[in-house]
C-alpha positions as CSV (number, residue, x, y, z in Angstrom):
1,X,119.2,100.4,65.4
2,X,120.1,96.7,64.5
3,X,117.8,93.4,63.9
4,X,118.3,92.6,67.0
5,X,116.8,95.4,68.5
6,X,113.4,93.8,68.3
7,X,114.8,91.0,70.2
8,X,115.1,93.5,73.6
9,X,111.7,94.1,73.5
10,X,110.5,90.5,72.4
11,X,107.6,90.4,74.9
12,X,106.4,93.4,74.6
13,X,106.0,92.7,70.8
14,X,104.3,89.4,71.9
15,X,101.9,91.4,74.4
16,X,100.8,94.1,71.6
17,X,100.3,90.9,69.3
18,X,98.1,89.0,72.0
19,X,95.9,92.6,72.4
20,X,95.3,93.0,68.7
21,X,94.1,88.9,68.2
22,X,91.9,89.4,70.8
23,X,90.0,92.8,70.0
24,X,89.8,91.4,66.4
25,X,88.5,88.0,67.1
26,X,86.1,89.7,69.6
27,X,84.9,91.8,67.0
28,X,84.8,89.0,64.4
29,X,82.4,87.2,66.6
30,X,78.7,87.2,66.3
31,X,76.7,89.0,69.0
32,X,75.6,86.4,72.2
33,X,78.8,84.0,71.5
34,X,80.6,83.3,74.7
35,X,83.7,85.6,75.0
36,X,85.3,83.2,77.4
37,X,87.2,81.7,74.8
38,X,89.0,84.6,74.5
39,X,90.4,84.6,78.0
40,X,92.5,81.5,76.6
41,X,93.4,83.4,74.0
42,X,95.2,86.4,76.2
43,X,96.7,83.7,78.8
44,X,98.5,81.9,75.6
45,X,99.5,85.2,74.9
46,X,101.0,85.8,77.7
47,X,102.6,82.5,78.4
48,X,104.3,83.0,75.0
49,X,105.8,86.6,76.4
50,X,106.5,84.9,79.3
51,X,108.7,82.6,77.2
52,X,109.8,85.6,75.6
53,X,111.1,87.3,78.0
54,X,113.2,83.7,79.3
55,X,114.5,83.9,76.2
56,X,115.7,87.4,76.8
57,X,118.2,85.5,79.4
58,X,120.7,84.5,76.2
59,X,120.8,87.9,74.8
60,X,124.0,89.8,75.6
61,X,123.3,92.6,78.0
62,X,122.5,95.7,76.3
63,X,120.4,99.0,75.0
64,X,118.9,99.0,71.9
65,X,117.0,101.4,70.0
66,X,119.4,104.0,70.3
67,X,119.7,103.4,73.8
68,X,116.2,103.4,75.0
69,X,115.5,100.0,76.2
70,X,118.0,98.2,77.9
71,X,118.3,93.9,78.6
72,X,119.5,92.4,81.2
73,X,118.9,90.1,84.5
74,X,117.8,92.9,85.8
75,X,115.1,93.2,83.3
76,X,114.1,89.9,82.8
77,X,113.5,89.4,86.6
78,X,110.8,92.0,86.4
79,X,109.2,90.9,82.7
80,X,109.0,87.1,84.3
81,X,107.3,88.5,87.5
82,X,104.5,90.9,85.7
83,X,103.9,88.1,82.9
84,X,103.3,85.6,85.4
85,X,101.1,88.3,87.4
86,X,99.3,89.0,84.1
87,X,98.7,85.1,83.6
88,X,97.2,84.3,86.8
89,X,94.5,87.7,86.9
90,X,93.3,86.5,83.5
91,X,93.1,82.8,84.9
92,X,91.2,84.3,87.9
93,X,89.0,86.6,85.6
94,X,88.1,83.4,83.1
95,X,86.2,82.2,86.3
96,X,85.0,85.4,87.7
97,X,83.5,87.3,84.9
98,X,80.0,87.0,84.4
99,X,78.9,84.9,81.0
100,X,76.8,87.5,79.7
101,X,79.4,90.0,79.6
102,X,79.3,91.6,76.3
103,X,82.7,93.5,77.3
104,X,85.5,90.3,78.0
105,X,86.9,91.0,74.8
106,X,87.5,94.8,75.9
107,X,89.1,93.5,78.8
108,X,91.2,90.9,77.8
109,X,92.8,93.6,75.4
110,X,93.0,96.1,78.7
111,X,95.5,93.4,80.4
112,X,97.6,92.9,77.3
113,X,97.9,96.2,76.8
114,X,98.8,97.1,80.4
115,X,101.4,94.9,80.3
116,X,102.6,95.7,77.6
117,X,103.5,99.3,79.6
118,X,104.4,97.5,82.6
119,X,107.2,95.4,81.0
120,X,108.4,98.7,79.1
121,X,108.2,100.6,82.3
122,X,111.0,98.3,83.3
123,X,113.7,98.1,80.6
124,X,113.6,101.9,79.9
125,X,116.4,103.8,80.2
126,X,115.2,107.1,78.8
127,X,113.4,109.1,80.5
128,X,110.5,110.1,78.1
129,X,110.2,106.4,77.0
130,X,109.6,106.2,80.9
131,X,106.8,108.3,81.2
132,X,105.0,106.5,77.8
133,X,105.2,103.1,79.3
134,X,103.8,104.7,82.4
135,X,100.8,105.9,80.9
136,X,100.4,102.9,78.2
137,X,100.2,100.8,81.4
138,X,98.1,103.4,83.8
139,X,95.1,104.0,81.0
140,X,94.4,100.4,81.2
141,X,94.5,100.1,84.7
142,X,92.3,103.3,84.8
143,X,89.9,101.5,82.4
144,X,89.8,98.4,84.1
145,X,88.9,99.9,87.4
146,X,85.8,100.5,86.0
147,X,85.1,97.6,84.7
148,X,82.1,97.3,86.5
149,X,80.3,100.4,85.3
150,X,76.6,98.6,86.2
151,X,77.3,99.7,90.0
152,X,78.1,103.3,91.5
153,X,81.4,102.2,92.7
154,X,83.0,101.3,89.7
155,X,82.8,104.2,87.9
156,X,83.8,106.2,91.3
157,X,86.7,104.3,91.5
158,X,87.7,105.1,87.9
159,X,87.1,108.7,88.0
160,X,89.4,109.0,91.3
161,X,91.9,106.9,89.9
162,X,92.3,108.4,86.7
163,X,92.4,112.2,88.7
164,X,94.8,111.6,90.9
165,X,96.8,109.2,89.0
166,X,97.0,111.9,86.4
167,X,97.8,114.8,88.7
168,X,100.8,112.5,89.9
169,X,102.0,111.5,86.1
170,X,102.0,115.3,85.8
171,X,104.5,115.7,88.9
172,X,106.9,113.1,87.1
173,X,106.8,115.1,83.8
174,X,107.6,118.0,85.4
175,X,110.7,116.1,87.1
176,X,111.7,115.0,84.2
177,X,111.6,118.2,82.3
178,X,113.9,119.8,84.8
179,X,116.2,116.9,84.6
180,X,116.8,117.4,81.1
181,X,117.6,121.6,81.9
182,X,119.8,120.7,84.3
183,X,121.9,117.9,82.3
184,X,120.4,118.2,78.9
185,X,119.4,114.9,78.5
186,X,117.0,112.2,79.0
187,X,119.0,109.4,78.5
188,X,119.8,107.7,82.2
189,X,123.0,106.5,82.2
190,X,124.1,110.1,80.3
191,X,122.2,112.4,83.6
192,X,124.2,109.9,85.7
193,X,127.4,110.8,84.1
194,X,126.7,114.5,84.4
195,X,124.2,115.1,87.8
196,X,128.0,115.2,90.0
197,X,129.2,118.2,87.5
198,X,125.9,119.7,86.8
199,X,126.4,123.5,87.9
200,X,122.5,123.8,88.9
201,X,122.5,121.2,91.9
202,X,118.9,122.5,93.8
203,X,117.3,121.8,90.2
204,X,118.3,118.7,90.4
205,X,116.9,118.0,94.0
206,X,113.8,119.5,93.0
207,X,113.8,116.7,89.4
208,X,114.2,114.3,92.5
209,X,111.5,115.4,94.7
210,X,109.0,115.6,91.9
211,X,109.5,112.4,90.5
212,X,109.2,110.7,93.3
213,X,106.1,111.9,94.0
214,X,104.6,110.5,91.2
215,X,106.4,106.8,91.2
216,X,105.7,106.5,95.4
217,X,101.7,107.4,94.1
218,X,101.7,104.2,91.8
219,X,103.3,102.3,94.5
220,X,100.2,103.4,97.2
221,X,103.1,104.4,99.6
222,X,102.2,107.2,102.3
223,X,101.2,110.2,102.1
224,X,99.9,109.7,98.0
225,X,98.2,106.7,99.4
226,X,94.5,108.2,99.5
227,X,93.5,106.5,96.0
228,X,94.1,103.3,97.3
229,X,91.3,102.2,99.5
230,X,88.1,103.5,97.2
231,X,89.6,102.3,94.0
232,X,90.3,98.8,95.4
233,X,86.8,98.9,96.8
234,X,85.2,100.0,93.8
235,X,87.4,97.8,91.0
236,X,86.8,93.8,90.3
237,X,88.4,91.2,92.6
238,X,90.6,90.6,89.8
239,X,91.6,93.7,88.6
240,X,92.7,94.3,92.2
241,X,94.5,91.3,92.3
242,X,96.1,92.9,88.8
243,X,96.8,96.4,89.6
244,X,98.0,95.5,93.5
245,X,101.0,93.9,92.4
246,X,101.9,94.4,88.4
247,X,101.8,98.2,88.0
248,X,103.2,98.5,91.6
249,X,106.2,96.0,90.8
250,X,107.0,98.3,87.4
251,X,107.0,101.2,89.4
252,X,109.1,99.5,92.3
253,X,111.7,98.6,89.2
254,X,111.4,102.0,87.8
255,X,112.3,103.5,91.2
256,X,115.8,100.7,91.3
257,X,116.6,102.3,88.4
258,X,115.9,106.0,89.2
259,X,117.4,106.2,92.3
260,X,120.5,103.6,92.3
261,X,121.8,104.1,88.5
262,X,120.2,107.4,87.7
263,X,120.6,109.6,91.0
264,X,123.0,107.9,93.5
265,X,125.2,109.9,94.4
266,X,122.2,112.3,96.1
267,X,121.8,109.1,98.4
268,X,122.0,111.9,101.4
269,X,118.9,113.5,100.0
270,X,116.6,110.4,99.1
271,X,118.1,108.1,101.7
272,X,116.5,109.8,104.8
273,X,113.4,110.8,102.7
274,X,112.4,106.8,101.7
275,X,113.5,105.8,105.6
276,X,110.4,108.8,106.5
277,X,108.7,107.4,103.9
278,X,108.7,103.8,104.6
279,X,108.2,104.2,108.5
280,X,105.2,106.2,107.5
281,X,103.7,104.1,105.7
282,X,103.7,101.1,107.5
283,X,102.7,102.8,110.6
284,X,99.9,104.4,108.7
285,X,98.3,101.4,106.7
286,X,98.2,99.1,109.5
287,X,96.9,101.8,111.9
288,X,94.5,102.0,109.1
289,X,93.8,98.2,108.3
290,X,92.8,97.6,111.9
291,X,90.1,99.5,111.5
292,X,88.5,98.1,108.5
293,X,85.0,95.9,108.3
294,X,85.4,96.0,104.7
295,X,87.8,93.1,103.5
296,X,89.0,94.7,100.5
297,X,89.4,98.1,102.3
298,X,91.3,95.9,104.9
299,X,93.7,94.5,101.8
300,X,94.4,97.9,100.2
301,X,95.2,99.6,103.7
302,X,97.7,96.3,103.9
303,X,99.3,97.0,100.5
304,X,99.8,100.5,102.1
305,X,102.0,98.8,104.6
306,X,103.7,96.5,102.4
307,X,104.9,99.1,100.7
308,X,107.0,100.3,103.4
309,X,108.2,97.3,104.4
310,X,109.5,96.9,100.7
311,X,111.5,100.8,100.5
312,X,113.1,99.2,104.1
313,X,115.2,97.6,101.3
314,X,115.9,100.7,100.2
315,X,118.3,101.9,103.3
316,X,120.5,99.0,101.7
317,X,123.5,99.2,100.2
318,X,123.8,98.4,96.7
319,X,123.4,95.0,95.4
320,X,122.1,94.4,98.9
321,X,119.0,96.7,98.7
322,X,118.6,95.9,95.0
323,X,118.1,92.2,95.5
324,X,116.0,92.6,98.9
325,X,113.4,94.6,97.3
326,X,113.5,92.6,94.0
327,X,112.8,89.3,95.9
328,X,110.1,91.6,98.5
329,X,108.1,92.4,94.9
330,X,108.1,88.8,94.0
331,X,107.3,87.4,97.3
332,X,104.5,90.0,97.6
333,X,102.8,89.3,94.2
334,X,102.7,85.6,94.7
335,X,100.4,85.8,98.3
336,X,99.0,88.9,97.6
337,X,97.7,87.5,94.3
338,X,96.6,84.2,95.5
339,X,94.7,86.1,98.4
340,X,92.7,88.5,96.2
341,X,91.7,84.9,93.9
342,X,90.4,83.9,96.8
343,X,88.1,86.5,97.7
344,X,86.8,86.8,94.4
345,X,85.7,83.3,94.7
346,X,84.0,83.7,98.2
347,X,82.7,87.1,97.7
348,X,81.9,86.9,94.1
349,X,82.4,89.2,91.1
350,X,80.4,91.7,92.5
351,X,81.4,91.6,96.0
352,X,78.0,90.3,97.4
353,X,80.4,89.5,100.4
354,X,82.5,91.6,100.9
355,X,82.8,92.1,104.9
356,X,84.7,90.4,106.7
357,X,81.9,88.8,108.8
358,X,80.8,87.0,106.0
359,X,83.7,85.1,105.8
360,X,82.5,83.5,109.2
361,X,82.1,80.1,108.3
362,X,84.3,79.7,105.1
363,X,86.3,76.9,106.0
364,X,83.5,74.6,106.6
365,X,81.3,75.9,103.4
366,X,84.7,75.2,101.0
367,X,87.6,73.9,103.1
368,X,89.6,74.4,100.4
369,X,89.2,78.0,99.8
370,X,89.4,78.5,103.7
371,X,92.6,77.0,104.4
372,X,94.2,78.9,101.3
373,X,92.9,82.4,102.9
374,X,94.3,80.8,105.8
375,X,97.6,80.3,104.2
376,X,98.2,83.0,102.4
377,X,97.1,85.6,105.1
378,X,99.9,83.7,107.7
379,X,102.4,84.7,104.9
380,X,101.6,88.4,104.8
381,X,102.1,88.4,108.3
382,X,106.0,86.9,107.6
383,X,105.3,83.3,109.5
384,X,108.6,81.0,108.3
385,X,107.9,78.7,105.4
386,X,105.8,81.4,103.6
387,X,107.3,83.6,101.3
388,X,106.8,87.1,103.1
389,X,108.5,85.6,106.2
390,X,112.0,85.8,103.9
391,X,110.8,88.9,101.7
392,X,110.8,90.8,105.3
393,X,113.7,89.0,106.4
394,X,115.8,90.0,103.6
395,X,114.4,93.4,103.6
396,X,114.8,94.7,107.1
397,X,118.1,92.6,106.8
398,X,119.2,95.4,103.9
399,X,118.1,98.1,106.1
400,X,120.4,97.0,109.0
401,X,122.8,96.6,106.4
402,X,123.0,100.1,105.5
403,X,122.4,101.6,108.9
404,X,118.6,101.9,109.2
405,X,118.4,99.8,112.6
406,X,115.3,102.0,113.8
407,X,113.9,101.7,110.5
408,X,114.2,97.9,110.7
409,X,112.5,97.9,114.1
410,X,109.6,100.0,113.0
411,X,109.0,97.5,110.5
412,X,109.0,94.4,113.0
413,X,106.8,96.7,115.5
414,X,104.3,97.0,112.2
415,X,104.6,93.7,111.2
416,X,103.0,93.0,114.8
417,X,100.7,94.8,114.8
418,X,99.6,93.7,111.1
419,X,99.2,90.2,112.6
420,X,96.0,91.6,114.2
421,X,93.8,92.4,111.4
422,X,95.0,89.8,108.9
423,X,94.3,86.9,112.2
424,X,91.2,88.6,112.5
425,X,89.7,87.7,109.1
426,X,91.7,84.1,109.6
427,X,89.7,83.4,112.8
428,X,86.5,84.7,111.2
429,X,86.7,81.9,108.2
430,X,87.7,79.7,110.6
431,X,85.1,80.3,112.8
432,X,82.0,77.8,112.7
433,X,78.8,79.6,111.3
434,X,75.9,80.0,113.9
435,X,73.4,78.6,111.5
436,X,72.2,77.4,108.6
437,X,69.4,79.9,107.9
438,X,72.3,81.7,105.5
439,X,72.7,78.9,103.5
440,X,71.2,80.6,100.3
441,X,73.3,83.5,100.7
442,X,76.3,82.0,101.2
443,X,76.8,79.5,98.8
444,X,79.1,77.3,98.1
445,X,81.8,78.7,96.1
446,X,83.1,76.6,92.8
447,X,86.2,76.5,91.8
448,X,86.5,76.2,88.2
449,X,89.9,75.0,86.2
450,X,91.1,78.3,85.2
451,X,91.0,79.9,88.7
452,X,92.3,76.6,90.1
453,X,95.3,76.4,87.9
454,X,95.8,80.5,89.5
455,X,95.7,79.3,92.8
456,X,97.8,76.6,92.5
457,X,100.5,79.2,90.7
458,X,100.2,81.3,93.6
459,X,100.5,78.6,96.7
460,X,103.5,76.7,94.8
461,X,104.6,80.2,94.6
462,X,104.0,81.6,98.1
463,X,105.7,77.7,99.4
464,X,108.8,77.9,96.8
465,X,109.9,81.6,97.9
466,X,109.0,80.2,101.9
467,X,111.5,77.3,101.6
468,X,113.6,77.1,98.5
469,X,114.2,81.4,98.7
470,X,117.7,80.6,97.6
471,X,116.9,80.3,93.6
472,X,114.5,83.3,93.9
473,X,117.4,85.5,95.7
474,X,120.1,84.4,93.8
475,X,118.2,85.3,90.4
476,X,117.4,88.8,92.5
477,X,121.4,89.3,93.1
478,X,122.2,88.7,89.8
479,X,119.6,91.1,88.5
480,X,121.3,93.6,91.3
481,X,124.6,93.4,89.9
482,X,123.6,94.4,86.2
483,X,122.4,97.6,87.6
484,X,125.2,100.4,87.0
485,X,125.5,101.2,90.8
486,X,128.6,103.2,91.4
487,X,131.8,101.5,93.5
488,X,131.2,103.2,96.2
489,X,127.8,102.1,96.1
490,X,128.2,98.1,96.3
491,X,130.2,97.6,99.4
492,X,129.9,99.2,103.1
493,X,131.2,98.9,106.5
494,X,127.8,97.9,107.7
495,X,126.6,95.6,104.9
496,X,125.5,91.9,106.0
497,X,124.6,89.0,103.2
498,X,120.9,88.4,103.0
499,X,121.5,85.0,102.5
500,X,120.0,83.0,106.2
């Protein structure tokens, strides 16, 4: 270890700092003061690791820490995308929290905490450091689920949550264990070296199959989807708009790393199982979406889906599939983000809307707020000039690329039939309300600086990765390349450029 070692995990330092500041002002402060305050105090927080983690751009690529935590592009593209993430739910929850809450401090902490594990989950390269930063980020989330502990469904959501996410932490442990027997190590790039030469192969496999099961659970892909729609029901507006898209683009980073530096050459085994995988979870969560009256229900069912159109990338070659799903994650958070803000703000903190007939009428009751539900619900269906047109574009692009044609149509079938549901609730705001005699109930909702300052994030966002992708993609090649992906790995017969 080395003074610069700190330097390699410079935002995560930053993050624990911003925690601690706000648990002890928050306890410094007399009972009945407003907590909001504090919120400012977390975003500047996270701005700075945000900074922080730019910053991390200079450094020589690297581990430090006696090669535990590694920097690189690769790195820094996921620590930029989960602090900007992190800064627009605490902009959103500024505005959506109740005043009275005694309990803002609590959760302020929670977030800076979380992502603290979610940026750790990311630049781990041991195996055992893996699995901390998984849980330092999944106790928060598990917390913060049940946030809202004055209603039935918060606490609901927590418990379920905390179960199942546990049973699947306990699969990855297991995976891990048997990695180390088979290689003797936890250190990635060392089981990489030895997996080809290791004499007991089917252990392996088996390392493999377990820990996949628990990183495909945090990423709400099918079948270890089942959490997903009663925890995002039961959870805050903004803790969905949180745990939707920061934990699940750690996890998507973990499983780059897992599978293209730490276990490629069993391609033949996890290839075929992510295509199965990612077809069956598409097909599933839209099935599912089209079904839903509930508008968060709807949303999770959706994330089910996106999920498979992101492992799509995953039938890529290389840098190819690297950089597709890399630039799917970022492309994801941005509209799914922005979409979640605005439901909190029509629907309220505790969900007094929360159908998606009572979005008739939105457009007309705050135009604004309806043509950004508008907007951002014609980019999760992949319309051109919206960021998820190009994150499916490059990602079913990466799965032609490596073969997956089939795979690719699936996902275009899907995408479809997604356009369904998500049109559904576009018509409904757009829609012009019967009457008036609802004009008490549905009020008109304000939009306050914080939450405005999120939304605008997340439409300049959504717009930049829709028309300008080739700053976003070129960043997500780069990070591709500083992955350790074998030679045989980075070039194929059937690979295409994602560039359009």
């Amino acid at each position: 270890m080395n003074a610069h070692d700190s330097l390699r995990i410079l935002p995560e330092i930053i993050l624990t700092i911003t925690g601690v500041l706000v648990m002890l002002i928050d306890a410094s402060l007399p009972v009945g003061w407003a907590r909001r305050p504090l919120g400012w105090v977390a975003a500047t927080g996270v701005a700075a690791a945000y900074a922080g983690s730019i910053y991390q751009l200079g450094l020589p690529t690297g581990t430090g820490f006696y090669g535990t935590v590694e920097t690189s592009p690769f790195t820094v593209f996921f620590h930029v995308l989960i602090c900007a993430i992190v800064l627009v739910a605490i902009l959103i929850s500024m505005d959506a929290l109740p005043e009275d809450s005694h309990h803002q401090g609590e959760f302020y902490a929670l977030i800076s905490f979380g992502a603290v594990g979610m940026c750790l989950l990311t630049s781990a390269v041991e195996l055992l450091v893996v699995f901390i930063a998984l849980e330092i980020s999944s106790i928060s989330t598990y917390i913060l689920a049940g946030y809202r502990k004055h209603t039935g469904q918060g606490p609901e959501a927590a418990i379920k949550y905390f179960l199942l996410g546990s049973f699947a932490t306990g699969f990855l442990l297991y995976g891990i264990a048997l990695i180390f027997g088979a290689t003797g190590t936890t250190q990635i790039y060392e089981v990489a070296a030895k997996v080809p030469g290791a004499l007991n192969h089917t252990m392996i496999v088996a390392a493999l199959a377990l820990m996949l099961v628990g990183i495909l659970f945090k990423v709400s892909a099918a079948p270890f989807h089942v959490w997903t729609p009663d925890v995002y029901e039961g959870a805050p507006s903004p803790v969905v708009a949180l745990m939707s898209t920061a934990p699940k683009a750690a996890a998507f980073a973990l499983l780059l790393r897992v599978l293209y530096e730490m276990l490629p050459t069993l391609r033949p085994v996890w290839g075929p199982l992510l295509w199965g995988v990612a077809a069956i979870s598409m097909t599933v969560g839209n099935l599912a979406a089209l079904r839903q009256e509930n508008v968060k229900r709807m949303l999770a069912y959706s994330s089910i889906a996106h999920a498979g159109y992101l492992l799509a990338a995953f039938a890529g070659f290389g840098p190819s599939g690297i950089a597709a799903a890399s630039f799917y994650t970022a492309a994801y958070a941005a509209m799914n983000v922005g979409v979640f803000a605005v439901v909190t703000l029509a629907s309220g903190y505790d969900d007094q809307l929360p159908m998606i007939r009572d979005f008739r009428g939105l457009i007309y009751r705050s135009p604004l707020l309806g043509s950004l539900l508008i907007f951002f619900l014609i980019s999760l269906v992949g319309i051109p000039f919206t960021g998820g047109f190009f994150g499916k574009f490059y990602s079913f692009s990466a799965a032609v690329g490596g073969g997956a044609i089939w795979l690719a149509i699936i996902g275009l079938l899907n995408s479809g039939l997604a356009s369904a549901y998500y049109l559904r609730l576009a018509f409904a705001a757009a829609q012009r309300p019967d009457d008036d005699s609802g004009r008490t109930r549905y009020a008109i909702p304000q939009i306050g600086v914080a939450v405005g300052a999120g939304l605008l994030f997340t439409v300049a966002a959504t717009l930049w990765l829709g028309i300008w992708p080739g700053s976003a993609l070129h960043a997500a090649e780069t990070a591709a390349h500083t992955l350790r992906v074998p030679a045989n790995e980075n070039a194929a017969p059937t690979e295409i450029s994602l560039r359009p």
